[in-house]
Z-matrix of the N, CA and C atoms (Angstrom, degrees):
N
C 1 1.447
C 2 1.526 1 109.60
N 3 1.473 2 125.91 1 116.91
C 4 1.540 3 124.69 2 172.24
C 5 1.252 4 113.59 3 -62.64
N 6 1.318 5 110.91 4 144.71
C 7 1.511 6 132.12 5 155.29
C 8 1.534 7 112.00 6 -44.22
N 9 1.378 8 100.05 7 119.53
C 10 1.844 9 94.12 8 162.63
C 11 1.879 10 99.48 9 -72.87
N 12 1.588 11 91.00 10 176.89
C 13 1.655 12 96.84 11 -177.85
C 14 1.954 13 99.53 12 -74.09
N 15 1.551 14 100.78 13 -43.81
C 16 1.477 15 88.07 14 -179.47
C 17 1.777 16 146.59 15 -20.97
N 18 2.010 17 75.58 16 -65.15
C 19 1.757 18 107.16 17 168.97
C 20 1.633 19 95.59 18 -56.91
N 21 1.316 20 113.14 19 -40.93
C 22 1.950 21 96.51 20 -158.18
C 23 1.534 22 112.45 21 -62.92
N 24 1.959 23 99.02 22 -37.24
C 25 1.354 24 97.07 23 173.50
C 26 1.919 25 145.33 24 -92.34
N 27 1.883 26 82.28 25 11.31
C 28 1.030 27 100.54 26 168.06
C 29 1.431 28 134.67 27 -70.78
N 30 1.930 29 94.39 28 -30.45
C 31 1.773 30 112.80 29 -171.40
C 32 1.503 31 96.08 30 -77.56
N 33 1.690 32 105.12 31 -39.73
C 34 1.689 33 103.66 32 -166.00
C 35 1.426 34 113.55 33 -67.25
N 36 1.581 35 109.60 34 -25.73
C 37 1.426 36 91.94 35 -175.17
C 38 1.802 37 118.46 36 -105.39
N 39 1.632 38 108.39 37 28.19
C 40 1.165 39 129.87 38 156.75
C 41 1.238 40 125.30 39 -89.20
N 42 1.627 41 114.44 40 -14.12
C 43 1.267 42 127.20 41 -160.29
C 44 1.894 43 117.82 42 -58.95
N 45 1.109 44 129.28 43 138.00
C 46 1.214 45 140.95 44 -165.69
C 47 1.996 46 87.38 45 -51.66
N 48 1.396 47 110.47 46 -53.04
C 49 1.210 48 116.37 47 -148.76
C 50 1.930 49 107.93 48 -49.36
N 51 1.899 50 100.30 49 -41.95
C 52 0.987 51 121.02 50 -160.98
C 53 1.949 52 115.16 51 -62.76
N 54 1.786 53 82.58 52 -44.73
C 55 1.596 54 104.11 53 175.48
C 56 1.676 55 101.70 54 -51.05
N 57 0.818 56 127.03 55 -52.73
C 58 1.784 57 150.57 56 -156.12
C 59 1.654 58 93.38 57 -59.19
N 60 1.313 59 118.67 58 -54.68
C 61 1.320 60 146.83 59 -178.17
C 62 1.437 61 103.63 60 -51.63
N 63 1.691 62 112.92 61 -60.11
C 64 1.466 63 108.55 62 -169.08
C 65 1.740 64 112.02 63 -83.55
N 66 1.428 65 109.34 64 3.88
C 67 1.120 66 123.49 65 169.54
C 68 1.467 67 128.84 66 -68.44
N 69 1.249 68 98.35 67 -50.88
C 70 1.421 69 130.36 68 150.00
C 71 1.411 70 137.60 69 -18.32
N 72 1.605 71 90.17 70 -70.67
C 73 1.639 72 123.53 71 175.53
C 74 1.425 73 115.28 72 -47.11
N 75 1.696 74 89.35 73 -69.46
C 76 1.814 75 120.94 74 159.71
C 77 1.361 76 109.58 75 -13.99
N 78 0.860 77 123.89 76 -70.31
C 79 1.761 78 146.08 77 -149.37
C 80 1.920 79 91.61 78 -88.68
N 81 1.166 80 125.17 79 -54.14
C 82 1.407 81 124.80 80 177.91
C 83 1.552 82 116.26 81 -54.87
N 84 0.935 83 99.76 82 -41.36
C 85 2.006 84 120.64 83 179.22
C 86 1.356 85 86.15 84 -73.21
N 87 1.238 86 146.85 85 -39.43
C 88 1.819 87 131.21 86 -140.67
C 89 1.972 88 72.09 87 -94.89
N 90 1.356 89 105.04 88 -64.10
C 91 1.365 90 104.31 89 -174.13
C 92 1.354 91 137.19 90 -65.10
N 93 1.497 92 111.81 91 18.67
C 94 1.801 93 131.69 92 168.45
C 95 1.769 94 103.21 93 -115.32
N 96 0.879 95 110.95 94 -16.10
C 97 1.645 96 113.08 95 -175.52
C 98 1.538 97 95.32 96 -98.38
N 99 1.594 98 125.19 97 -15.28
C 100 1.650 99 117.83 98 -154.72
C 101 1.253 100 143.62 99 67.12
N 102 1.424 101 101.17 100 16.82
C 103 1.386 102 96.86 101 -175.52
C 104 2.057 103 107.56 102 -107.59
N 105 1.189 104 97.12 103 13.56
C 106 1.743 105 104.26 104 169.39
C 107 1.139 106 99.95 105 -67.67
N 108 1.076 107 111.95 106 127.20
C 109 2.033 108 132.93 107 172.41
C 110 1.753 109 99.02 108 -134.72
N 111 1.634 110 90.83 109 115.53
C 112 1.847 111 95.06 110 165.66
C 113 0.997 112 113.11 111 -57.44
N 114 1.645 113 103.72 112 153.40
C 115 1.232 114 124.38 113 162.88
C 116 1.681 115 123.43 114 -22.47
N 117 1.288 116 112.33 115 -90.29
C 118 1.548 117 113.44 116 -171.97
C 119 1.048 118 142.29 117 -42.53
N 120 1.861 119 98.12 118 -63.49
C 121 1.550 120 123.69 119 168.76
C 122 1.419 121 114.47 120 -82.95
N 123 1.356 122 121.24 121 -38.71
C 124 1.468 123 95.72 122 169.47
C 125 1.736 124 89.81 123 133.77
N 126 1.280 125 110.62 124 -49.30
C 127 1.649 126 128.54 125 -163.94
C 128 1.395 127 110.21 126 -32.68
N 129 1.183 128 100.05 127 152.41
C 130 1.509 129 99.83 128 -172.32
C 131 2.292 130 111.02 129 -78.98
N 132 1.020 131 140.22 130 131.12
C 133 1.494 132 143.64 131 -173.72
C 134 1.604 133 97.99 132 -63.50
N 135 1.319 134 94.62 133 115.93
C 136 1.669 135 89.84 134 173.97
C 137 1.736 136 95.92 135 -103.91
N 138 1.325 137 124.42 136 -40.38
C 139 1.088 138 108.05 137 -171.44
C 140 1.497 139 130.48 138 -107.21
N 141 1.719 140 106.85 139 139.60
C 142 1.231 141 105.62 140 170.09
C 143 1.453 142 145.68 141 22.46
N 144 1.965 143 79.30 142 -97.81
C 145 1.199 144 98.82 143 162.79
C 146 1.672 145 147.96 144 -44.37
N 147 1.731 146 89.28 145 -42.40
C 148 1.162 147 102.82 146 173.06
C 149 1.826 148 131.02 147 -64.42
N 150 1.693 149 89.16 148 -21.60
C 151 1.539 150 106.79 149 -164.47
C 152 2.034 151 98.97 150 -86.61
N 153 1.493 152 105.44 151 -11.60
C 154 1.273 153 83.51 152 -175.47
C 155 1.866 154 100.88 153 -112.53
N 156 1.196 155 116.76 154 25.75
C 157 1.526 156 126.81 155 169.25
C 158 1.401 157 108.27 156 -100.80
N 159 1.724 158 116.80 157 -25.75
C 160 1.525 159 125.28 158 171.01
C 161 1.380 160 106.13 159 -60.64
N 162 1.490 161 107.46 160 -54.87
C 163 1.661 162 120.59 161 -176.21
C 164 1.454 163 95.54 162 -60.50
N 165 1.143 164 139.21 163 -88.59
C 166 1.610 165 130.17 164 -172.84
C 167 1.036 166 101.13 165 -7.42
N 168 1.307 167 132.53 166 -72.29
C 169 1.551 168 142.65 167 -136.01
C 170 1.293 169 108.04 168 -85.45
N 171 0.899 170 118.27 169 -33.50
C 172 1.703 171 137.35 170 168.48
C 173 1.258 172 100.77 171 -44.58
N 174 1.930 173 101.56 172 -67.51
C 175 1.659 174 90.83 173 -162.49
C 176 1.620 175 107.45 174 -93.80
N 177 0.950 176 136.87 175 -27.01
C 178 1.728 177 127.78 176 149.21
C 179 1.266 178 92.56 177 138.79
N 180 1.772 179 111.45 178 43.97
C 181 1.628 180 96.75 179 171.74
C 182 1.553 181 101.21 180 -123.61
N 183 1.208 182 118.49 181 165.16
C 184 1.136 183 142.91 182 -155.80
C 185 1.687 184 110.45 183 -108.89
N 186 1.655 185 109.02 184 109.57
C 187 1.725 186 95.08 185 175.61
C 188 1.611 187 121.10 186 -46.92
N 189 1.068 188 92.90 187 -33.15
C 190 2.026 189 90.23 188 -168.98
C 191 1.884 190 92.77 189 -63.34
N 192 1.019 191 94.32 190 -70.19
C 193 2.004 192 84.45 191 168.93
C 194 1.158 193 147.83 192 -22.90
N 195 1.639 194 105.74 193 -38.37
C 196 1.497 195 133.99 194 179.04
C 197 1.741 196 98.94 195 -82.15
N 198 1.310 197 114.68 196 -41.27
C 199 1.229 198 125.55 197 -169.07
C 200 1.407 199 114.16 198 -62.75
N 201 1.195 200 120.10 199 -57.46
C 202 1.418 201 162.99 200 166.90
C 203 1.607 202 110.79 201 -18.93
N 204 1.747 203 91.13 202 -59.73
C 205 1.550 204 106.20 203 -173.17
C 206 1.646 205 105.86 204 -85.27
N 207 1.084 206 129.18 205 -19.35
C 208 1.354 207 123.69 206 -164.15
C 209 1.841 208 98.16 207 -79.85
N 210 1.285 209 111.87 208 139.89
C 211 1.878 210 108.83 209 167.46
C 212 1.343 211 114.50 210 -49.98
């Protein structure tokens, strides 16, 4: 029995991958407004870099993974 389009876009937009994504976002927005504070100490994220290794970790993905998939 085929999938209607409904059901198809129902699974896709449940998908683990997608959640992971808006996790992401979340954490980028917290860290353009300033209000990203690391983990331990508390301090406020000044950098970049740092703010998008918080987001990884947040959503449970892995740079070598992220890396991996890109061309």
């Amino acid at each position: 029995m085929p999938i209607s389009r409904a059901q198809m876009r129902k699974q896709i937009s449940s998908s683990p991958a997608k959640k992971k994504r808006a996790k992401v976002k979340k954490v980028m927005k917290e860290f353009k407004k300033g209000k990203l504070r690391s983990g331990g100490s508390g301090k406020k994220v000044k950098n970049r870099k740092q703010a998008v290794a918080i987001a990884l970790s947040e959503a449970g993905v892995s740079k070598k993974k992220r890396k991996a998939r890109r061309p």
